[in-house]
N, C-alpha and C positions, 0 to 999 in steps of 0.2 A: 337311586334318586330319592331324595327327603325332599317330602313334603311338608309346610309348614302348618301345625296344627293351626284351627280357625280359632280365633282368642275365646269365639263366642259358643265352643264346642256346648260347656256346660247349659249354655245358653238355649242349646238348641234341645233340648228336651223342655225346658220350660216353656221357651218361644213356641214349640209346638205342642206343650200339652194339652193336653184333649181333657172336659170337663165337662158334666155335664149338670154342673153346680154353678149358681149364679148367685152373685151376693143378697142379704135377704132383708127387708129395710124398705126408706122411701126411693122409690124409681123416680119420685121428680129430676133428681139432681144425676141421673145417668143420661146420660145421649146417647141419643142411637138413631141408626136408620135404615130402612127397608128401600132393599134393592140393592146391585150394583155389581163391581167386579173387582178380581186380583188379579191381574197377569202374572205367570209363574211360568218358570222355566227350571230347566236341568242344566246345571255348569259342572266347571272343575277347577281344583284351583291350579295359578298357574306356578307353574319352576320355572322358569323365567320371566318372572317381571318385566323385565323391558321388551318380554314382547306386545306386538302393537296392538293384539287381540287381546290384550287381557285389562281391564277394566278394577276400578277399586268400587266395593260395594260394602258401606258397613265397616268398615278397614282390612279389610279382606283383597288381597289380589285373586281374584279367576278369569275366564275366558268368555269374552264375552256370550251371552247364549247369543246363539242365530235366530232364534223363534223363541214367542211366548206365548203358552196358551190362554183363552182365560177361563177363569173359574167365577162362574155366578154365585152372586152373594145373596142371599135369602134376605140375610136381615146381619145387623153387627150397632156394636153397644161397646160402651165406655164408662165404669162407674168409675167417677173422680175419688170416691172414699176409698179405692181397693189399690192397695200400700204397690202395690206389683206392676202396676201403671199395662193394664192387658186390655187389647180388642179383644170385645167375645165376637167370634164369626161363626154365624150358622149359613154353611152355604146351603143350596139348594139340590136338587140331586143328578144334573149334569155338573156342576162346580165341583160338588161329593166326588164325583167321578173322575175329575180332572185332577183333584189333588191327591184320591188315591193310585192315579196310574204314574205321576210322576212322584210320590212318594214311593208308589215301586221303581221305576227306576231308579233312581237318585240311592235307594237304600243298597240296592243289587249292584249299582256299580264300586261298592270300595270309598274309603276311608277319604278319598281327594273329591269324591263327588258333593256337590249340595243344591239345593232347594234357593232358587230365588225368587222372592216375592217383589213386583213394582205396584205401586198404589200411585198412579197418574202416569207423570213422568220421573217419579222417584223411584231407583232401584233401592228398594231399605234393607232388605231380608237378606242373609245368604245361611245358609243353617244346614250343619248335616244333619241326616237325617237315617236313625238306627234300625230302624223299621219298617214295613208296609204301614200309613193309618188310613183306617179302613171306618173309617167316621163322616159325618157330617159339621163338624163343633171342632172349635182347635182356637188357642188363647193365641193371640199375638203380643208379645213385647213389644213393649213402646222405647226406643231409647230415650233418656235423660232429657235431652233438650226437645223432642218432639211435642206438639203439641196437638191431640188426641182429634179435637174437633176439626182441622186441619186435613188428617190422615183419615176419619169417616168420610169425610165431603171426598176425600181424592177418590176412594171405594164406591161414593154414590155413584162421582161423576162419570169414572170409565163403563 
C-alpha cells in the first residue's frame, strides 16, 4: 500500500516548531489573547479516498478522527511584521499535556499518522509529526489566505 506523502510534510516541522523566541520591537502592532482552546486529534491518512470516512483537511485526504481532545490555551499572539505569518501558542499545562500525549501517539504510529488541529469549526492543521514535543510553546502556520485575527478569536472562543 503507498501512501501519499502530505504536500505539507516540510511544513510540519515548521508548523510545529517550538521556540522560545519571540520577535523583539513594538508589541502594539501584535495581537494576541489570553485564554482558550485547540481541539486536536490523531488521524491517518486515507488509501482510498472514496472512502466516506475520509475527510479533506488542508488538502490532505485522512479519516475522519472520531474524537478531539482539547488543549487549553494559556495565551497565543500574532506578530503581523513576522515574514512566516505563525501563531505563537503558549498552552497551559493540561493543554501541554494533551499535545504532548498526542504528539506521542501520532509520532509512534508511522509515517501515515498526523496531528490534527480544529480552531472553532475549522479543521485547518493535519501535520505529521516526527517526534514526541514535550514543550509548552509551538508556532503554528498560518496558510496564505488566513486571516490571523480570525483564527485567535476561533482559539478564544472554543
Amino acid at each position: 500500500m503507498n501512501y501519499r506523502k502530505p504536500q505539507l510534510a516540510l511544513m510540519a516541522i515548521v508548523l510545529l516548531a517550538l521556540s522560545a523566541c519571540s520577535s523583539a520591537g513594538d508589541t502594539e502592532k501584535t495581537l494576541s489573547i489570553t485564554g482558550g482552546t485547540i481541539e486536536m486529534a490523531a488521524s491517518e491518512l486515507c488509501a482510498d479516498t472514496t472512502n466516506p470516512q475520509c475527510v479533506s483537511v488542508g488538502g490532505q485526504v485522512l479519516l475522519a478522527p472520531s474524537e478531539y481532545r482539547s488543549a487549553s490555551v494559556a495565551s497565543a499572539a500574532f506578530d503581523p511584521r513576522n515574514a512566516a505569518r505563525t501563531i505563537d501558542v503558549k498552552f497551559d499545562t493540561a493543554g501541554a499535556r494533551v499535545f504532548r500525549d498526542l504528539t506521542a501517539e501520532v509520532s509512534s504510529a508511522g509515517d501515515h499518522a498526523l496531528l490534527v488541529m480544529k480552531f472553532g469549526d475549522k479543521k485547518m492543521v493535519a501535520v505529521t509529526v516526527p517526534e514526541v514535543i514535550d514543550r509548552d510553546q509551538v508556532q503554528i502556520a498560518l496558510p496564505p489566505d488566513e486571516d490571523a485575527h480570525q483564527m485567535l478569536e476561533l482559539i478564544r472562543r472554543t
